[in-house]
N, C-alpha and C positions, 0 to 999 in steps of 0.2 A: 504494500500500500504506500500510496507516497502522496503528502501533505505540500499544497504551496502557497507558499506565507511571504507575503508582501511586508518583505523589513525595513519600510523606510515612512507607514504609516504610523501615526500615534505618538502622543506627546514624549515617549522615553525610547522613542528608535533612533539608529538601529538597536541600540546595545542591548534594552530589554527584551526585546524580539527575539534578537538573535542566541542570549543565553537560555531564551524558556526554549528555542528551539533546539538547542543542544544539551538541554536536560531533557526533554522529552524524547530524543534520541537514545540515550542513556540508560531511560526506563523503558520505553517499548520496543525489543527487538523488531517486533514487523513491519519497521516502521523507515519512510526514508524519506527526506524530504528537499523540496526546491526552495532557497532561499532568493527571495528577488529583490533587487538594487545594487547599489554603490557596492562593488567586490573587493576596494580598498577599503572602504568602511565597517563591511561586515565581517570580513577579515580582523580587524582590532579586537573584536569583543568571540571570535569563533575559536575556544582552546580545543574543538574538536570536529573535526570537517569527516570523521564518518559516519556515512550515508546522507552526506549533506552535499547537493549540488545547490552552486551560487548560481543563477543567472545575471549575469550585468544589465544592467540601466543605471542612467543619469536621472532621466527625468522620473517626477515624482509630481502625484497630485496633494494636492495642499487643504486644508481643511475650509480655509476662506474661497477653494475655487466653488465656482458652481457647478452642481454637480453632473447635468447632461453634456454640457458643457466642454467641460474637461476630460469627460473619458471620452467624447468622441475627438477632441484635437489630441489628449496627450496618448495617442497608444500605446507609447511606450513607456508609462510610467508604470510602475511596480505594482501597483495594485490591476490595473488591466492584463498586463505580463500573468499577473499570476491565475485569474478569471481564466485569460487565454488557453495557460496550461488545464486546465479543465476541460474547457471546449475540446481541446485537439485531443485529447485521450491520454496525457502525458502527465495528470494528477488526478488524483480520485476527490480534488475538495480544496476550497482555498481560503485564509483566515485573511484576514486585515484589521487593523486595530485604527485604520486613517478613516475619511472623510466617508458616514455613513449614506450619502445620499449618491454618491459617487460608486459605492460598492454596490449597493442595491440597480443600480444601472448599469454597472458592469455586469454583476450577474446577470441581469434581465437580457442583454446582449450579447452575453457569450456563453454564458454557463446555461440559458435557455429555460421556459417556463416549461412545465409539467402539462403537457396535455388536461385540459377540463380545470383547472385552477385559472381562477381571474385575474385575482390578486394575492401574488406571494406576500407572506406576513412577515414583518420582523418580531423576532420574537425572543424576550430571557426567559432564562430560571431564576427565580427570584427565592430570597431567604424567608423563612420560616420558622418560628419558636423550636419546631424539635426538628429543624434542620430538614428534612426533607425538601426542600422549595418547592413550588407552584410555577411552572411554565405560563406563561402569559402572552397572549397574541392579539392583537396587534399592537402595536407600542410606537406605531407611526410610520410606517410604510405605507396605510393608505389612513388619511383624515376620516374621509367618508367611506359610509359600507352602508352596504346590503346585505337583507337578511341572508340572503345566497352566499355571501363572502363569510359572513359570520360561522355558516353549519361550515362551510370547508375551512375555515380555523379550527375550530372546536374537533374536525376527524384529522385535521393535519398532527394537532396537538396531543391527540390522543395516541396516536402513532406512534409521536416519537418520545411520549411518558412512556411509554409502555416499551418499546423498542430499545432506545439510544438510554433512557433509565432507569431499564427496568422493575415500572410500578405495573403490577399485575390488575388488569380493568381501574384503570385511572380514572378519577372523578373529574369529572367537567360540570364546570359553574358558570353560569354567566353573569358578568358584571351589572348591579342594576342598581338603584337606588331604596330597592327592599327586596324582601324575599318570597313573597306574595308572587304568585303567577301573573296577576295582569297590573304589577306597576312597572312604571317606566315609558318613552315616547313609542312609537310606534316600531322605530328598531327593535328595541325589547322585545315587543310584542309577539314581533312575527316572527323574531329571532328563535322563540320560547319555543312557539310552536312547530318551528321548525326541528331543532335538536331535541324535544320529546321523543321525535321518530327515527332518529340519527341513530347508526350502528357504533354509540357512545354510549359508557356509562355517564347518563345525566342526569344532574345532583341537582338543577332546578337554580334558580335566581340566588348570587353571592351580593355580600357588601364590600365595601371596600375596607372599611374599620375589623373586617375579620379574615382578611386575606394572609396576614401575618399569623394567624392562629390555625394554617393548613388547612382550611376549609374546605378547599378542592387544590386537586395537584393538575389542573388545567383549569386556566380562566379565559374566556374570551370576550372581546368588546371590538370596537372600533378603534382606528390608532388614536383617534382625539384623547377619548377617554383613556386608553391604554398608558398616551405619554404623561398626561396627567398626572397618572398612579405613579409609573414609573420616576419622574421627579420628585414630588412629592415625597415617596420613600427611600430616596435617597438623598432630599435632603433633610428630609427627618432625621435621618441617620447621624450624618453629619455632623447636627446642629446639637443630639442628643450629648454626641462623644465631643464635642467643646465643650458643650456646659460642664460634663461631666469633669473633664482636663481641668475646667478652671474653678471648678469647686474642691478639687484635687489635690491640688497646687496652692492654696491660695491663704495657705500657712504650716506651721510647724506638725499640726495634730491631723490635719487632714491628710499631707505627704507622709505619716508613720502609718495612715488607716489606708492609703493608696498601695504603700507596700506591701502592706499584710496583703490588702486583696488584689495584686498586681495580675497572678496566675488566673481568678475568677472574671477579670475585666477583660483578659487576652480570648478564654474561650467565648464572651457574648458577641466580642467582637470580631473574632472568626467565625460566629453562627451567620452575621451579620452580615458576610466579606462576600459583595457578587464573584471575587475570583475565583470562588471554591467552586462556583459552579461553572464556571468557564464562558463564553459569549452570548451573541443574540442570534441565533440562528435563521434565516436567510428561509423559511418554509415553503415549498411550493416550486421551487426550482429543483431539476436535474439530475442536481448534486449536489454536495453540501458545500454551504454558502456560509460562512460561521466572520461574525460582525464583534471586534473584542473590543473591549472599552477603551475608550481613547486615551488613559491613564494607564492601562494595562505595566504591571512587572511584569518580572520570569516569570512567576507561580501563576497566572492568570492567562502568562500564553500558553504553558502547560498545559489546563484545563479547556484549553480552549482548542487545542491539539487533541488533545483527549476526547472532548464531545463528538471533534470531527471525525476522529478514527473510530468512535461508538457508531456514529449517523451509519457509517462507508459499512461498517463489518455486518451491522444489522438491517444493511440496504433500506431506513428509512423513506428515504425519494421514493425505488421502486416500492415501495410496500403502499406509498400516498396514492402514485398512480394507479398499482394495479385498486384500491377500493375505491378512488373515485371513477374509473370507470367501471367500475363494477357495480358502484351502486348509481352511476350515471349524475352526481351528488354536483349540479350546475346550477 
């Protein structure tokens, strides 16, 4: 299997790129991968180049370019280069941690949509009290949906709970403003009654104040609503671990109480950590299409290596297409 990763996207490339790519080499022997960009650059940070092929390029898309934009002028930047290796058959799946509207368009044109999908979803796992996460789709790849978009999130998503991590009849929820069958606009509505009949286990109308407490291990919505949540909980997060920092710190008897519970603060905050669960995966395309946080370290492109080699080994893609054509789900 061989993974290619655009090392010159995201705020800590190449160096973080390239070390989580050569620790994932490390641990997965079946594993080989294309690193794309600067071959002087990647070179500095690479103490181990086997099963690691460099492709060169200079050019590189930028997070301020726009994003149809630039993959159709920069072909050669590292993030398209590595799409590319997908299309041609030369990787089974390609990560980037750079400009997410830019990669969702690269996919869309190289890496190719899934027969009977309308709209690929960008989609994370997201954290949960006992650690499990909740897959979430759409998170902004498409603003507006239909109900028709919504039931092929909800089977896309169930696929690959079930497939790529391994949750046995994964619970699907849909995001609404109660749990009541007929509240919410008319999306809701028809959403509802859509995935009743969906060859999903469905768990019926979630909230968003119970998402964090496992409620279902797939939720689906609109991207509106989706990026909402999405910020929202992580900048909850955020803002929780400063207060926390400067209540902490903010004399003698507090930093003796910080030490004592140093070890208790480090596990909430690894429950907490999107890296543990690795990117936003790209659903509805091809192949896999794995989107890593634009802050991403090594441990994060690990996990994000990881997902993709899950998606590829457990042929999520085809598993999407053979049911939506099978259940004709348009």
């Amino acid at each position: 299997m061989r993974i290619a990763i655009d090392a010159m996207g995201g705020d800590n490339a190449p160096k973080e790129i390239v070390l989580g790519a050569v620790a994932a080499i490390e641990k997965y022997d079946d594993l080989e991968i294309t690193l794309v960009g600067n071959e002087t650059e990647i070179k500095k940070y690479a103490t181990n180049l086997n099963r690691i092929t460099i492709l060169h390029t200079d050019e590189m898309i930028l997070s301020t370019d726009e994003p149809v934009r630039a993959v159709r002028r920069k072909k050669n930047s590292s993030m398209v280069l590595a799409a590319v290796e997908v299309k041609e058959g030369r990787a089974d799946a390609c990560i980037s941690a750079g400009n997410t509207g830019a990669l969702m368009t690269a996919g869309l044109l190289n890496v190719g949509r899934i027969k009977g999908i309308e709209r690929p979803a960008l989609s994370p796992t997201l954290p949960t009290r006992n650690g499990d996460g909740f897959v979430l789709l759409d998170v902004g790849a498409n603003v507006d949906a239909k109900p028709e978009h919504l039931l092929q999130n909800a089977i896309m998503g169930s696929i690959y709970a079930e497939k790529a991590r391994g949750i046995a009849n994964p619970r699907v929820g849909l995001l609404n403003i109660g749990t009541e069958e007929m509240k919410g606009n008319e999306l809701s509505k028809q959403s509802f009654e859509l995935l009743k009949n969906a060859p999903i286990n469905f768990v019926g109308n979630v909230e968003s104040r119970d998402l964090l407490e496992g409620v279902a291990d797939v939720v689906v919505c609109d991207g509106f609503s989706g990026n909402l949540v999405l910020k929202s909980l992580e900048g909850t997060a955020m803002s929780l671990f400063s207060l926390l920092k400067e209540e902490l710190t903010s004399n003698f008897t507090s930093k003796i109480a910080a030490l004592v519970l140093k070890n208790k603060f480090k596990k909430i905050k690894d429950k907490l950590d999107y890296s543990e669960y690795g990117g936003a995966g790209l659903f509805g395309l091809k192949a896999p299409v794995i989107k890593a946080h634009g802050s991403s370290k090594s441990r994060a492109v690990v996990n994000a290596i990881r997902q993709a080699r899950n998606m590829v080994q457990e042929n999520v893609a085809g598993t999407i297409s053979e049911t939506i054509e099978k259940d004709k789900v348009q």
